[in-house]
C-alpha positions in Angstrom: 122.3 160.4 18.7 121.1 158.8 21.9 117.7 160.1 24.4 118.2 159.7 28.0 115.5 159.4 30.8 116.1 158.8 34.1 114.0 157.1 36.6 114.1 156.1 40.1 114.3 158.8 42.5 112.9 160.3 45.3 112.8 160.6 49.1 114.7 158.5 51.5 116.3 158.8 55.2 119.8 158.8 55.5 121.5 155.7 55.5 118.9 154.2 52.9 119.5 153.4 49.2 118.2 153.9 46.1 118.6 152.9 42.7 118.5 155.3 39.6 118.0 154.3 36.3 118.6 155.8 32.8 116.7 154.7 29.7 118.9 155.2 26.8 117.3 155.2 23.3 118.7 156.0 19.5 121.9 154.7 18.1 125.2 153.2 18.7 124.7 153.1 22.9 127.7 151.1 23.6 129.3 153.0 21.8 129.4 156.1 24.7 131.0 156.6 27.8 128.3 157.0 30.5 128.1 159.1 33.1 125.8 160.2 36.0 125.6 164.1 37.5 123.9 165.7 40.4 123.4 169.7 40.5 121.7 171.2 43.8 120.7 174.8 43.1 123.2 177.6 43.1 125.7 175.1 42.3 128.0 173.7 39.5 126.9 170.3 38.2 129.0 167.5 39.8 130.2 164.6 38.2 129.4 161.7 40.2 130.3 158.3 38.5 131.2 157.4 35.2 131.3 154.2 33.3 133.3 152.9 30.2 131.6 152.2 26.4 132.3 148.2 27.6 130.9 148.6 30.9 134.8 148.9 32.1 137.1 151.6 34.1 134.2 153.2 36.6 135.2 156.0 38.6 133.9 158.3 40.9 134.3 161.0 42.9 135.9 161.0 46.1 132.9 161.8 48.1 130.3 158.8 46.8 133.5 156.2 47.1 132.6 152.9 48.8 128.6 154.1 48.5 127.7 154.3 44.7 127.8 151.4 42.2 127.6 152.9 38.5 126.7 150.0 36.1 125.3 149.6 32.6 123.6 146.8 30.4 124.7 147.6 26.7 121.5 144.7 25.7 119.2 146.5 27.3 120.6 150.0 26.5 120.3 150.8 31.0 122.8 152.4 32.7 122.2 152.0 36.8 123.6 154.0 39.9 123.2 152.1 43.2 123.3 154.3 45.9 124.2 153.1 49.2 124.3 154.1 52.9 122.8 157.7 51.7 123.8 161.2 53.3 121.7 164.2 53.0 124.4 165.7 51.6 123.7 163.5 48.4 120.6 165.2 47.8 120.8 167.1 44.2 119.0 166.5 40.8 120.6 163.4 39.4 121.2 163.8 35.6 122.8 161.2 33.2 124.8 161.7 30.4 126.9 160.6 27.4 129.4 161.1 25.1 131.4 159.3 22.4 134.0 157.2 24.3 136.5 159.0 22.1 138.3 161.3 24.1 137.5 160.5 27.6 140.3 160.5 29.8 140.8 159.9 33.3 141.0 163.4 33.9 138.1 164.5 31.7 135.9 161.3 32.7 133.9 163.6 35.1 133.5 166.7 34.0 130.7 168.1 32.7 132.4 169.7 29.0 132.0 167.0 26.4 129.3 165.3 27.2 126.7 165.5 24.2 123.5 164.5 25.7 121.8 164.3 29.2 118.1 163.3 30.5 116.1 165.5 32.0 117.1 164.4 36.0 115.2 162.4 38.8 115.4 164.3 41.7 117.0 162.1 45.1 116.2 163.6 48.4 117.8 162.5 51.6 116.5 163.7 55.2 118.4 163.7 58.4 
């Protein structure tokens, strides 16, 4: 099993950046594909960016393309999002995740059924 917290949030104008962060703790981390997901209220969870067990193969969704950097150090058991040239329509709860890189496939990668275990968020919030 693997714990997740996130870190890094918070408030920023549009066109700034930020830099999350996701502690992972337990057992056998590079052994999951990562993942980060932002929810606004009223709405489905999103899957953002996702990473592979060897820090290979990121993808993201069409809408953070070009913006967001998904990384991950499998020494020190991080996985990073860099966000770039924020909008304030990129203002959700951010959530990490895993799951067992078994199974992931490029059209499963980013969606939320099958991931095991998630932090509790860092909020981002992006003002006009």
């Amino acid at each position: 099993q693997v714990q997740l917290v996130e870190s890094g949030g918070g408030s920023v104008q549009a066109g700034g950046s930020l830099r999350l962060s996701c502690a992972a703790s337990g057992s056998g981390y590079d052994t999951y594909y990562m993942a980060w997901f932002r929810q606004v209220p009223g709405k489905e969870r999103e899957g953002v960016a996702g990473i592979g067990h060897g820090g290979a193969g990121a993808r993201y969704v069409d809408s953070v393309k070009g913006r967001f950097t998904i990384t991950r150090d499998n020494v020190k058991n991080m996985l990073y999002l860099q966000m770039n040239s924020l909008k304030p329509e990129d203002t959700a709860m951010y959530y990490c995740a895993a799951r067992h890189w078994r199974g992931v496939t490029p059209n499963n990668a980013l969606s939320r059924g099958g991931y095991e275990f998630w932090g509790r968020g860092t909020q981002v919030t992006v003002s006009s």
